[in-house]
C-alpha positions in Angstrom: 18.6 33.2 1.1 21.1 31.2 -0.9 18.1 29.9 -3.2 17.0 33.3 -3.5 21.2 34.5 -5.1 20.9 31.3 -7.0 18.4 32.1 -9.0 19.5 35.6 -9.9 22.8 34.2 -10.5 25.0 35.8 -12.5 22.6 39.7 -12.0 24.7 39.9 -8.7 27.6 41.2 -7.6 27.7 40.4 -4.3 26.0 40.4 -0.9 26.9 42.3 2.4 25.2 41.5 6.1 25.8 44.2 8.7 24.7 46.7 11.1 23.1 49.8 9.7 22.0 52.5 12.1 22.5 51.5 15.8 21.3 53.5 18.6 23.2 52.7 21.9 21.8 54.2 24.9 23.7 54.9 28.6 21.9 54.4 31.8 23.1 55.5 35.2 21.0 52.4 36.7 21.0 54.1 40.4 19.3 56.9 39.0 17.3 55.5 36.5 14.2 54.9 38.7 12.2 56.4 41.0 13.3 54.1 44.1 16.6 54.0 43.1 17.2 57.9 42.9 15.6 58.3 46.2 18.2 55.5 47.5 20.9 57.7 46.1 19.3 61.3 47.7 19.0 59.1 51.1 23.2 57.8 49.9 24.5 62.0 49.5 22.2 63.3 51.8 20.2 65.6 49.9 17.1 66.4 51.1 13.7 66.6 48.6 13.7 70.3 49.5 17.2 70.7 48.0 16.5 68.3 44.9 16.4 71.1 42.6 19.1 73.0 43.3 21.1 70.2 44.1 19.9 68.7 40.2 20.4 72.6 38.4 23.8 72.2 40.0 25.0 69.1 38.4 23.2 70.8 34.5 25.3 73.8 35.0 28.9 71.6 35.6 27.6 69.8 32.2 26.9 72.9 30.4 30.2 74.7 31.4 32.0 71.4 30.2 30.2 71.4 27.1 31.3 75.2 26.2 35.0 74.3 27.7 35.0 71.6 25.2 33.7 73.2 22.1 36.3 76.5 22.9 39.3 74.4 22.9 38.4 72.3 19.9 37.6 75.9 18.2 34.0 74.2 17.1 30.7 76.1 17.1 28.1 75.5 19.7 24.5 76.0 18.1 21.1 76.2 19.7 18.4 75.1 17.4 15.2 76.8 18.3 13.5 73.9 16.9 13.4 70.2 18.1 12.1 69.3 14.5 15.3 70.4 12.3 17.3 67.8 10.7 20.4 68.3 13.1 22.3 65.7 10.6 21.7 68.0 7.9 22.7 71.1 10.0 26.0 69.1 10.8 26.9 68.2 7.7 26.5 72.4 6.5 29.4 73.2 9.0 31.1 70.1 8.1 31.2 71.0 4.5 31.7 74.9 5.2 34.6 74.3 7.5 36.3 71.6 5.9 36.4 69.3 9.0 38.2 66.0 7.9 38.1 64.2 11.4 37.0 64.7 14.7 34.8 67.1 16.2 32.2 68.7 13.6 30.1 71.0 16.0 27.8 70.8 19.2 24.1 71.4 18.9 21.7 72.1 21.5 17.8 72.0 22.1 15.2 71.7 24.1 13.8 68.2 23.8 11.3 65.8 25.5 12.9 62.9 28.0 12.1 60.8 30.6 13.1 63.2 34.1 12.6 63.5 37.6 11.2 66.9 39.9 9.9 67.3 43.5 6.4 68.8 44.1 3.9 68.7 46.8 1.4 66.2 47.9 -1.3 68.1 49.4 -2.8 64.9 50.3 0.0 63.7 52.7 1.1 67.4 53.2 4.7 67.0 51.9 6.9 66.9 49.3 7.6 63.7 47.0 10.0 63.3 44.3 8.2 62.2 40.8 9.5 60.9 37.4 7.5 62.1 34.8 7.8 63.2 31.1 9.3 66.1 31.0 11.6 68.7 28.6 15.1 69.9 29.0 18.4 70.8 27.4 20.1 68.1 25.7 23.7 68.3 23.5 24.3 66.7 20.4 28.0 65.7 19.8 28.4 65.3 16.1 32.0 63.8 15.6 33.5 62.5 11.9 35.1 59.5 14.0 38.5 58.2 12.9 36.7 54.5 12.5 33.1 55.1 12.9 32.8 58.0 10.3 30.1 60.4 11.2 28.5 60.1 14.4 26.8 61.8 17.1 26.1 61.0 20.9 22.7 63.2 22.4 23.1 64.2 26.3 20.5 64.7 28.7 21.8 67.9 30.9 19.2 66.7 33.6 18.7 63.9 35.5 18.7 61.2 34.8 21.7 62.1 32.4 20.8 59.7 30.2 23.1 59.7 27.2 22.6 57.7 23.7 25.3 57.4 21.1 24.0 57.0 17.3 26.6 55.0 14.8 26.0 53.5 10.9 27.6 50.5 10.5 28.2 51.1 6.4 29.9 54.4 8.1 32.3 52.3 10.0 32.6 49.7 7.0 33.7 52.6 4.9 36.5 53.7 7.1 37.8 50.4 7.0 37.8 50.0 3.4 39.8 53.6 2.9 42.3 52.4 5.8 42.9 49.1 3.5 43.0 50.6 0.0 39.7 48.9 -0.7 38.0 50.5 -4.0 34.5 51.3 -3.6 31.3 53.3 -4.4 28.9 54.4 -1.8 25.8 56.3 -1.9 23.9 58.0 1.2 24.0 54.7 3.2 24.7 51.8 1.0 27.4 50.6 -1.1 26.2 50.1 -5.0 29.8 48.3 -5.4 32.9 47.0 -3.7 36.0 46.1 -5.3 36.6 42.9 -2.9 33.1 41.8 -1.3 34.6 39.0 0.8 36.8 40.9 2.4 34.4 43.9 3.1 32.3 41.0 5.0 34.6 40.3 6.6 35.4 43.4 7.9 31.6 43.7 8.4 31.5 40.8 10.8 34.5 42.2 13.2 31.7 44.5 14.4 30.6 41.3 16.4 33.6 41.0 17.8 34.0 44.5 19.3 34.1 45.7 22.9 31.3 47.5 23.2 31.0 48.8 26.8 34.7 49.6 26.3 34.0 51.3 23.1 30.9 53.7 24.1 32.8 54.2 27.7 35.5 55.9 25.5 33.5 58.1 23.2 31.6 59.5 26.1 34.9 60.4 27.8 35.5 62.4 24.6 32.1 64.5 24.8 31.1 64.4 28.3 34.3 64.9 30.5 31.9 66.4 33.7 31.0 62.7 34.0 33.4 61.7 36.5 33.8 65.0 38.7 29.2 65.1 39.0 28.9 62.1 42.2 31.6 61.4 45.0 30.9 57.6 43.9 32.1 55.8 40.4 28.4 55.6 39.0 29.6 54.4 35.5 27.2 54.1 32.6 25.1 50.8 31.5 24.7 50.2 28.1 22.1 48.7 25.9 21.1 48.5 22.7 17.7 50.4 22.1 17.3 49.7 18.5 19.3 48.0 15.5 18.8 47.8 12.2 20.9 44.6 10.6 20.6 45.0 6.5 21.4 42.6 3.9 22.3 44.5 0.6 22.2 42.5 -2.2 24.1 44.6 -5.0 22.4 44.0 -8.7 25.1 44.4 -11.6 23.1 46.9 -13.2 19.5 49.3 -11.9 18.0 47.4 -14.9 18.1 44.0 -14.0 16.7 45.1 -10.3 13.8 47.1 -12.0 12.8 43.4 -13.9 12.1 41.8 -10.8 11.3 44.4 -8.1 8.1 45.3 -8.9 7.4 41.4 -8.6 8.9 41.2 -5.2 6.8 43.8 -3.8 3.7 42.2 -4.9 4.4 39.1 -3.8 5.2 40.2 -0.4 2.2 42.4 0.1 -0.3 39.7 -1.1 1.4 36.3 -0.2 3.0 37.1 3.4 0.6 36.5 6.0 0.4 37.3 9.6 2.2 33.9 10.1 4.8 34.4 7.6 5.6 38.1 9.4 5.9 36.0 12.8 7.9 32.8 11.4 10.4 35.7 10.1 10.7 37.5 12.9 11.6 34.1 15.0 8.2 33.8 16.8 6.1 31.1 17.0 3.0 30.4 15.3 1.1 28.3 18.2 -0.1 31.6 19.7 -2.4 32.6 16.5 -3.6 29.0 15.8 -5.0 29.1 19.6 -6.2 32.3 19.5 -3.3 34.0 22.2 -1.4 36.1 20.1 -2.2 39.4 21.8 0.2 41.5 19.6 -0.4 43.8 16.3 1.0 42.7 12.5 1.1 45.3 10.4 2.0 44.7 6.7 2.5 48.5 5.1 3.9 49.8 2.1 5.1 53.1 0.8 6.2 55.2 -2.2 9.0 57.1 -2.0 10.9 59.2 -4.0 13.8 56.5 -4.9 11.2 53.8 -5.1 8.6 51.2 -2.7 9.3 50.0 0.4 7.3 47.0 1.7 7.6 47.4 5.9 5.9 43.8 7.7 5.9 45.1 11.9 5.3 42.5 14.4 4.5 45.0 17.9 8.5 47.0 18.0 9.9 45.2 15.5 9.8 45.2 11.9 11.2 43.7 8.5 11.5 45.3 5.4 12.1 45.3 2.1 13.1 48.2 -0.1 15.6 49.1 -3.3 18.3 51.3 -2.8 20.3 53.6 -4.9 18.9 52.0 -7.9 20.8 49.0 -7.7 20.7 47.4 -4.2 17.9 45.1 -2.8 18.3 45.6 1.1 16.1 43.5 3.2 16.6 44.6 7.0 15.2 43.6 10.7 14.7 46.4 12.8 14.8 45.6 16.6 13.5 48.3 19.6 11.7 45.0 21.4 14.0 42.2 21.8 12.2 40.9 24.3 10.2 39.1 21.8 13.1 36.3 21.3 15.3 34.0 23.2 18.7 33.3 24.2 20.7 30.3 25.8 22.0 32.4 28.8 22.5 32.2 32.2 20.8 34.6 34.8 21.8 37.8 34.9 22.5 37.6 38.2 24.1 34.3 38.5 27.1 34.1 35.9 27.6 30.6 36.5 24.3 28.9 37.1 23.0 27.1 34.6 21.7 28.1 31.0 18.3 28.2 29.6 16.4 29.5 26.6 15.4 33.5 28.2 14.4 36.4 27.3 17.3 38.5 24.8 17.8 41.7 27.0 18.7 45.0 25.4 22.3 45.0 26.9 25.1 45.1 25.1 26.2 41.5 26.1 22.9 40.1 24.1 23.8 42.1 21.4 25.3 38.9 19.2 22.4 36.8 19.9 20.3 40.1 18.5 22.3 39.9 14.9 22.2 36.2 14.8 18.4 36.4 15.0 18.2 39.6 12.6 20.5 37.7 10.3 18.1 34.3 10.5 15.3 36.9 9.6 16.8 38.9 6.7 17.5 35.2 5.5 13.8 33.8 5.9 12.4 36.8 4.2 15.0 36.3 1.2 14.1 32.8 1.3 10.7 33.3 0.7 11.1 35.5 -2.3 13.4 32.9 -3.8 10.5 31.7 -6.5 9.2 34.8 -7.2 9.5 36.4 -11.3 9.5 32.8 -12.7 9.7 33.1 -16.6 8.0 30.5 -17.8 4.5 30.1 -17.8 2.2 28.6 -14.7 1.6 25.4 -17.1 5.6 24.7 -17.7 6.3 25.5 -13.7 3.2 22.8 -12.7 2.3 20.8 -15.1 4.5 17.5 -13.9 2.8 17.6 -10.7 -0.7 17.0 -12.2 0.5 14.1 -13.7 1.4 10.7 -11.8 5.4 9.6 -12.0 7.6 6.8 -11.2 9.4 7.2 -8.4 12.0 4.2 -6.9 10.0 1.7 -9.1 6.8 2.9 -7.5 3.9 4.7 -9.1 3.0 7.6 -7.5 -0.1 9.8 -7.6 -0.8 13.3 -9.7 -1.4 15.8 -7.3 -4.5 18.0 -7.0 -3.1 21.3 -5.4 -6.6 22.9 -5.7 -7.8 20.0 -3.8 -8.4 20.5 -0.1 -5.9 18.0 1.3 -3.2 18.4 -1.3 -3.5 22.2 -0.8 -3.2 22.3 2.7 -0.3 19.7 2.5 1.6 22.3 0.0 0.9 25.3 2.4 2.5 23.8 5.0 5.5 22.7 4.0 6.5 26.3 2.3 5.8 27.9 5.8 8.8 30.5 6.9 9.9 28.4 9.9 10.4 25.7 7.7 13.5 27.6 4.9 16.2 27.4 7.2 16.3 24.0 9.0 13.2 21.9 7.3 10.7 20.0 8.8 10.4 16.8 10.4 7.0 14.5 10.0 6.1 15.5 13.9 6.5 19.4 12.6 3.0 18.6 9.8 0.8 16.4 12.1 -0.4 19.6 13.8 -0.7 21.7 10.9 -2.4 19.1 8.8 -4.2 16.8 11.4 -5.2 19.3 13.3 -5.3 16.7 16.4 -3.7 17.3 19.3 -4.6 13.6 20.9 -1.7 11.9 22.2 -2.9 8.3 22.3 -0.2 6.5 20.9 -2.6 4.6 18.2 -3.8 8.2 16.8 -0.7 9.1 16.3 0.6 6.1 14.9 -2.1 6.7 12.6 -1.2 10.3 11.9 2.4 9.7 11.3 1.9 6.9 8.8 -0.7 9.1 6.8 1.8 12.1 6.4 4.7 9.7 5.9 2.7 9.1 3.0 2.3 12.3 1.8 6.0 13.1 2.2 6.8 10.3 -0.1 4.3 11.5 -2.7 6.3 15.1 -2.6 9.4 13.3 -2.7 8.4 11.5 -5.8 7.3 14.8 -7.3 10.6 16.4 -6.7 9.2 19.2 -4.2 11.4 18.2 -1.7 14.6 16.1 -0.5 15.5 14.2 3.0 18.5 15.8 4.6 21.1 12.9 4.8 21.3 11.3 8.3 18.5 13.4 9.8 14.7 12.6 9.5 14.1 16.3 8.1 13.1 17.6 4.7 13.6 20.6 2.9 12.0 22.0 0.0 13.9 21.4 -3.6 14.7 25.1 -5.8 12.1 23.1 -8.3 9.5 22.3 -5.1 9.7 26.2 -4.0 9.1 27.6 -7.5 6.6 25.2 -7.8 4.8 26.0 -4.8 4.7 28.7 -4.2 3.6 29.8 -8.1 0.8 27.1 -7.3 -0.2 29.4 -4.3 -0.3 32.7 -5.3 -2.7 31.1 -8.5 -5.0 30.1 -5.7 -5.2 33.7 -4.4 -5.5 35.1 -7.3 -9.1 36.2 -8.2 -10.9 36.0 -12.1 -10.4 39.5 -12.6 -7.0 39.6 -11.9 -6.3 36.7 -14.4 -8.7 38.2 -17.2 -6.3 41.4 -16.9 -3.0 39.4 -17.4 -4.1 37.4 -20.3 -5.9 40.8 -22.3 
């Protein structure tokens, strides 16, 4: 990322990592499956017969809660005949009509689809079974205009399994904060096109990862949902998870004009240079999967017009990275994560707290959720990375002529390279590779990528590592790419990437395409 702001330089303002939208969602995990609401039946002694009742029972303490609620707060309660109306848009009407500065803006209701439970026969065993199904019922949106989360809104499930989500914008909550401090900004929709004091708005940004979470969401649902506790003789509190974030880097231009110059560059550069490979390395998988032919999943590389502008979206199965300008001025880049299932952390199991620690699965609880913006970070950072070299003024001869040409380098002549040659080509591919902007590469991170080998007699790869030591030096010599001191990694040089890649995307580019740009 930081070769990408270099390069820009002085055309930004400044740069802002945080949550955007992030959908929490509240599980009663004794009801949440088929065995473990028939446990619970078996627990209360309610027979299958009496389900229903027993289940309209619990609705109807919900729904006299949620009119109790609304009454004393003097705030409308409206059904929407429609699941398909914008019920932000319909909050923000009443806000707006009824002045509401803070706290609760108006209720909605509507019948919606959800994941629910019912009893019904089995005429095969001759008696009744309880089922979880797809199903529709009632559900209550909270809208709020929070005191530190700006607007918000929690969606309740009136049947079982109660299922609850809660729906927050971190620029929201980042704009709250700046008021409370006296922090001058502008913010459109939900972006921020300038801040008076970027630094400190980051760092306001990152005290998101230091919140309570559990504590937080138990607290707003006491606010909406006060039924909750009076509903089961037990204390069946509420589990939390994160079903999707999306963590956005907004990188503010100075002025729409100098984003226009190079957007239009971006986007083509990331629909025709990003592979499947790049999409993965973003998104923190590996790569060994597609070379092996494994990789079972779907890559999806899309982009869209809108209104305001392009947005280039790369999807790897649930979870996506994208690219698009906002507001004019702001290149946001942001990893969107429903599946984190898809990447690691060093944890413990979940149910032993102090065994011992291994790379695992990241779960969708709250108590993952730090890993989950470290990795969305890494990616936002990858992507950026990779669009470092892209809008290069000068022309392809200036970037690459000095590589075509042998040099001195530590008294020693070294080679021209020929980067439409096989061997040089694949040599520069590799070492421009996505998993390689962040921490480099070592000499064992090439041999399979170029040697394509897999042989571990000690003599072949002896062999191996001597040839691409080689090759390393020749790069070195050229000034693509430096040793990291004390470590036996490389990374690409800001000359090497702009050099690189502007050698690559001359490869892919076809006759006609050049005959256009030089009529």
């Amino acid at each position: 990322m930081q070769s990408f702001l270099a390069r820009q330089g002085s055309e930004i303002k400044g740069v802002l990592s945080g949550f955007d939208r992030v959908r929490f969602r509240g599980t009663i995990r004794w009801l949440s499956s088929w065995q473990g609401m028939m446990s619970y039946l078996g627990t209360v002694r309610v027979p299958l017969k009496g389900f229903k009742e027993w289940a309209m029972g619990l609705t109807s303490q919900i729904k006299q809660a949620t009119q109790d609620l609304a009454e004393r707060a003097a705030r409308p309660l409206i059904h929407l005949p429609s699941s398909s109306e914008s019920k932000e848009a319909r909050a923000l009407e009443v806000e707006a009509s009824d002045r509401i500065t803070e706290g609760l803006i108006c209720v909605l209701s509507c019948t919606e689809m959800c994941r629910t439970f019912e009893v019904g026969p089995n005429r095969a065993l001759q008696k009744l079974e309880l089922r979880a199904k797809p199903g529709k019922c009632l559900h209550y949106y909270f809208y709020l205009r929070h005191r530190e989360y700006g607007l918000m809104h929690l969606r309740l499930q009136t049947w079982l399994p109660l299922t609850i989500h809660v729906c927050l914008n971190g620029r929201e909550w980042l704009a709250q904060r700046l008021l409370a401090r006296g922090i001058p900004f502008v913010q459109r929709d939900n972006c921020f096109v300038d801040v008076a004091d970027v630094r400190r708005a980051q760092r306001l940004l990152n005290q998101q990862l230091r919140t309570d979470w559990e504590k937080q969401l138990n607290g707003l649902v006491r606010q909406v949902h006060p039924a909750h506790p009076r509903l089961f003789p037990q204390v069946l509190d509420y589990y939390w998870s994160a079903e999707e974030t999306e963590w956005a880097t907004d990188v503010m231009f100075r002025s729409p004009a100098a984003l226009a110059q190079i957007y239009p560059h971006l986007v083509r550069h990331a629909m025709t240079t990003f592979g499947s490979g790049d999409v993965m390395r973003f998104l923190g998988r590996r790569t060994t999967a597609t070379v092996h032919g494994n990789f079972t999943g779907e890559v999806v590389t899309s982009l869209k017009t809108r209104p305001e502008g392009m947005r280039v979206k790369h999807a790897l199965n649930h979870n996506s990275v994208k690219m698009y300008d906002k507001q004019g001025s702001v290149l946001r880049v942001e990893t969107t994560i429903n599946d984190p299932r898809d990447m690691k952390a060093y944890r413990t199991k979940e149910n032993e707290p102090q065994g011992p620690k291994h790379w695992r699965r990241l779960r969708k609880g709250v108590s993952d959720l730090h890993r989950r913006t470290e990795v969305s970070q890494k990616c936002n950072a990858r992507y950026l990375e990779a669009l470092a070299a892209v809008d290069t003024p000068t022309s392809l001869q200036e970037v690459v002529g000095t590589v075509c040409e042998p040099v001195q380098w530590q008294g020693r002549r070294v080679r021209a390279l020929a980067p439409l040659g096989q061997a040089d080509g694949a040599l520069l591919a590799a070492v421009v590779r996505g998993e390689f902007a962040i921490n480099g590469f070592r000499n064992r991170d090439l041999r399979p990528l170029l040697c394509g080998d897999a042989s571990n007699d000690p003599a072949v790869v002896k062999r191996q590592a001597a040839r691409i030591t080689r090759q390393l030096r020749l790069l070195r010599g050229h000034a693509l790419i430096q040793k990291v001191p004390k470590t036996h990694r490389y990374q690409l040089t800001t000359h090497g990437r702009t050099t690189i890649t502007a050698l690559l995307i001359a490869k892919q580019t076809n006759v006609q395409q050049l005959a256009q740009l030089a009529a």
